[in-house]
C-alpha positions as CSV (number, residue, x, y, z in Angstrom):
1,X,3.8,-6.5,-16.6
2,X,2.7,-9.7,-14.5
3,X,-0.6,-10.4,-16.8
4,X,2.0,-10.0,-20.2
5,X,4.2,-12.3,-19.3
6,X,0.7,-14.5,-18.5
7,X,-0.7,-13.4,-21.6
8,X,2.4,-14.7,-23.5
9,X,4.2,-17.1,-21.6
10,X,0.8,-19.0,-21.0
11,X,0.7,-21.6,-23.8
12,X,4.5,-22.3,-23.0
13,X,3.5,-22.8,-19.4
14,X,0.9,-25.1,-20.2
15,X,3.6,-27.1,-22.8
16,X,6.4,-27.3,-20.6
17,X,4.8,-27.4,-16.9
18,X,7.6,-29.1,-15.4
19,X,11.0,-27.4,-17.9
20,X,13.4,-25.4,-15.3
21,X,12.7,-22.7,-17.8
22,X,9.1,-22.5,-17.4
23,X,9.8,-22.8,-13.4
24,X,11.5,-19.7,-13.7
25,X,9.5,-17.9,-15.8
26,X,6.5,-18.7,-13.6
27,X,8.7,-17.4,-10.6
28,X,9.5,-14.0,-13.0
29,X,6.2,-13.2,-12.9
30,X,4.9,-13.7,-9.6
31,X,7.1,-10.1,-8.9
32,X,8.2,-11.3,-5.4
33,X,10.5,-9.5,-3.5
34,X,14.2,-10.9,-4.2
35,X,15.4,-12.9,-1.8
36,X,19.6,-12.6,-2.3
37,X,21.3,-10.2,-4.5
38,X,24.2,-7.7,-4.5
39,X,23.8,-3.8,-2.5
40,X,23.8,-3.1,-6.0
41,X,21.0,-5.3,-6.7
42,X,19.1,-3.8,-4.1
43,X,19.2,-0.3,-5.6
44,X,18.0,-1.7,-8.5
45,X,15.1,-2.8,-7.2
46,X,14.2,-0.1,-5.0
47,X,14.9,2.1,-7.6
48,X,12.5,0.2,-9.7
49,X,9.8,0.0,-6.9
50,X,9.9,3.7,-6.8
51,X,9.4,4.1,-10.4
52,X,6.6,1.9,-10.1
53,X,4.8,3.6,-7.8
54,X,5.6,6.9,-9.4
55,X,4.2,5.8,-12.2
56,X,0.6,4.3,-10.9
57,X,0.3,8.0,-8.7
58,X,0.0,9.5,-12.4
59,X,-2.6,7.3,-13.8
């Protein structure tokens, strides 16, 4: 997921280094671990994590 949203996002990031839009895309695709959020939030991203992994054990 990180090296699509390189692949395409790239030319914008090079346009638009300094846009609050390109900041945030750039963040988007570092995958960080999120810093605030909701319980629910948190599921979320635990369920997602799990899914992740799940998914990189079958390849």
């Amino acid at each position: 997921m990180k090296n699509l949203i390189k692949k395409t996002f790239g030319k914008f990031f090079k346009d638009n280094p300094s846009k609050l839009s390109s900041k945030a895309l750039k963040r988007a695709s570092e995958m960080a671990k999120p810093r605030a959020g909701t319980p629910h939030d948190w599921e979320d991203y635990e369920k997602y994590l799990k899914e992740m992994n799940e998914k990189s054990d079958q390849n």
